[in-house]
C-alpha positions as CSV (number, residue, x, y, z in Angstrom):
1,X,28.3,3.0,-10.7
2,X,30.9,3.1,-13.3
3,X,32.1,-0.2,-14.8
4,X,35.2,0.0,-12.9
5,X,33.2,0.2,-9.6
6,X,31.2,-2.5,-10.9
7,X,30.8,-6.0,-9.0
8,X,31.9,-9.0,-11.7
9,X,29.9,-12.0,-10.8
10,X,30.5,-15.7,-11.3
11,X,28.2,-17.3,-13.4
12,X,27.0,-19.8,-10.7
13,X,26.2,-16.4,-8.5
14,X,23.8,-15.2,-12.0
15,X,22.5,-18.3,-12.2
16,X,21.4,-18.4,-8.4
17,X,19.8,-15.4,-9.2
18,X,17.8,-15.7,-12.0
19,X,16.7,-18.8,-10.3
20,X,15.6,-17.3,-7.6
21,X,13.8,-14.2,-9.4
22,X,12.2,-17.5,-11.5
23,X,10.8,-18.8,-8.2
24,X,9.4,-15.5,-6.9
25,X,7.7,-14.2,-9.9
26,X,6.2,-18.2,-10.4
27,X,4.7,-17.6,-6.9
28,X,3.8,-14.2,-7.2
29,X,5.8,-13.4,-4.6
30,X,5.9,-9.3,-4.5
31,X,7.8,-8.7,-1.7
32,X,10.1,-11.2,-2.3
33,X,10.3,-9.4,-5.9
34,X,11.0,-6.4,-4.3
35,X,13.7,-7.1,-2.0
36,X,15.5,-7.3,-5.4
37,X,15.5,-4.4,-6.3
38,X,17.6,-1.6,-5.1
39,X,15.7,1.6,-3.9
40,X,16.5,3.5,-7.0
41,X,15.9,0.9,-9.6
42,X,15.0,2.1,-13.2
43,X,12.4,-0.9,-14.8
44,X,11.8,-0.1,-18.6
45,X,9.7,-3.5,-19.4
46,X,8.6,-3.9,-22.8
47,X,6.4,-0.4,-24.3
48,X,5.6,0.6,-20.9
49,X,6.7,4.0,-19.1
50,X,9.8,3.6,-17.7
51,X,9.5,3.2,-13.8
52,X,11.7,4.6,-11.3
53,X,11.9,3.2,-7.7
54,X,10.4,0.5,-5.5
55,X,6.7,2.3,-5.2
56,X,6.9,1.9,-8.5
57,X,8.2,-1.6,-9.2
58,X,5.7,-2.8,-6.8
59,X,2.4,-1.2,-8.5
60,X,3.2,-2.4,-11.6
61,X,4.0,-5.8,-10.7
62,X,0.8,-5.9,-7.9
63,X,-1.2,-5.1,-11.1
64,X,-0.1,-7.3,-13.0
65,X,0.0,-10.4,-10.9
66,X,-4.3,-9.5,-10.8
67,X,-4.4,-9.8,-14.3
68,X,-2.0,-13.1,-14.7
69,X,-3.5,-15.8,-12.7
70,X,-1.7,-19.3,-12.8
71,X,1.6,-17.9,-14.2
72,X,4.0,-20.5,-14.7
73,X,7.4,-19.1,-16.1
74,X,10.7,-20.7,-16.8
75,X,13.8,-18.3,-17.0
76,X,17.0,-19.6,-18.8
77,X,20.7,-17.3,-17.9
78,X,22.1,-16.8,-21.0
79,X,25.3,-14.5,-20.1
80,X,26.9,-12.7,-17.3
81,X,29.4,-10.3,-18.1
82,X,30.6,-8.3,-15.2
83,X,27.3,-6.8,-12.8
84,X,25.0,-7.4,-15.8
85,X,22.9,-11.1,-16.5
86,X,21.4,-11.4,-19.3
87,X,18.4,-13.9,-19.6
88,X,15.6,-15.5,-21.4
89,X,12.2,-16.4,-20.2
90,X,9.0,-18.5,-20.9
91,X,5.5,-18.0,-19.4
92,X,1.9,-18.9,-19.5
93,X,-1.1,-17.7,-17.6
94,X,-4.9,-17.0,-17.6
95,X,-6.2,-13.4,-18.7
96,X,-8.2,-12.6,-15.5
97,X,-10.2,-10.3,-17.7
98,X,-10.9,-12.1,-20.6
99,X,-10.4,-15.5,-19.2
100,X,-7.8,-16.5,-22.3
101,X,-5.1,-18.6,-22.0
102,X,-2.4,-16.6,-22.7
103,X,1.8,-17.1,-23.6
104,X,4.8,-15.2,-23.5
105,X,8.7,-15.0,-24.3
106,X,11.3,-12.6,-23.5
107,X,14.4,-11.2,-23.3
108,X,16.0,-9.5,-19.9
109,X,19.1,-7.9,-19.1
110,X,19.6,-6.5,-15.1
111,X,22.2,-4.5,-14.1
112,X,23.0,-5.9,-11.1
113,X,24.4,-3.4,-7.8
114,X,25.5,-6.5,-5.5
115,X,22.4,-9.0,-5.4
116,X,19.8,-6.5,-6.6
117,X,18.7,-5.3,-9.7
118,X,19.5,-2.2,-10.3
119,X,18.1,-1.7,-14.0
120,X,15.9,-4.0,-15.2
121,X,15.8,-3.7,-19.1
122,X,12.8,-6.1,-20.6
123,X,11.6,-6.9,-24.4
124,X,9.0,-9.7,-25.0
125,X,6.0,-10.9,-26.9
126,X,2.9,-11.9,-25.8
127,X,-0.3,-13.8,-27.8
128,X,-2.9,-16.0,-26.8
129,X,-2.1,-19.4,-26.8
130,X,-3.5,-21.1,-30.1
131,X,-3.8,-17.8,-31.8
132,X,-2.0,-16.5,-34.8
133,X,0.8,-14.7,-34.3
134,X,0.9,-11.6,-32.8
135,X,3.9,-9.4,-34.7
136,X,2.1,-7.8,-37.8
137,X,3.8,-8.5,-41.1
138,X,2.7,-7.1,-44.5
């Protein structure tokens, strides 16, 4: 889609959506998740392989619902510029492996092909809660 093709939306539509997205991924709600996402969506979330399609999408986020249990996450739209939202996000959760309480903060930026997410473009930091930070500096 070039950006002439593109769908502008409003920023009450954006903000609809990142709502929504908030309330499916607080309720681990996968196929809610997925019927998000166009068929050919491109996810590249944080240091991860880039994923490409719903099969995909869906075994990533399936696995990592196990690991993340009581996720609670707040997402905040920032901008809207055209078919792409930018937003920020808050989240905590358990460790289901190592039982930690765990937090995390990010930045997101879908390209949006009507009301699904076409590229999903993620960069965030996680730590356990309490601990010291987790970016290393000399």
């Amino acid at each position: 889609m070039t950006a002439a093709t593109a769908q502008a939306l409003s920023f009450e539509e954006a903000r609809e959506i990142v709502k929504q997205v908030e309330t499916l991924f607080g309720n681990a709600d996968v196929a809610g998740i997925m019927a998000g996402f166009t068929a050919d969506a491109v996810v590249r979330f944080g240091d991860f392989p880039e994923m490409r399609g719903r099969g995909a999408i869906e075994a990533f986020l399936r696995a990592r619902f196990a690991r993340q249990q009581g996720y609670r996450l707040q997402k905040h739209l920032r901008m809207v510029m055209g078919d792409l939202i930018g937003n920020d996000w808050d989240a905590q959760w358990q460790d289901a492996r190592t039982g930690k309480r765990m937090r995390g903060r990010g930045m997101e930026f879908w390209r949006m092909r009507g009301k699904e997410i076409a590229l999903w473009d993620a960069v965030f930091n996680v730590w356990e809660e309490g601990g010291a930070p987790s970016i290393a500096i000399v």
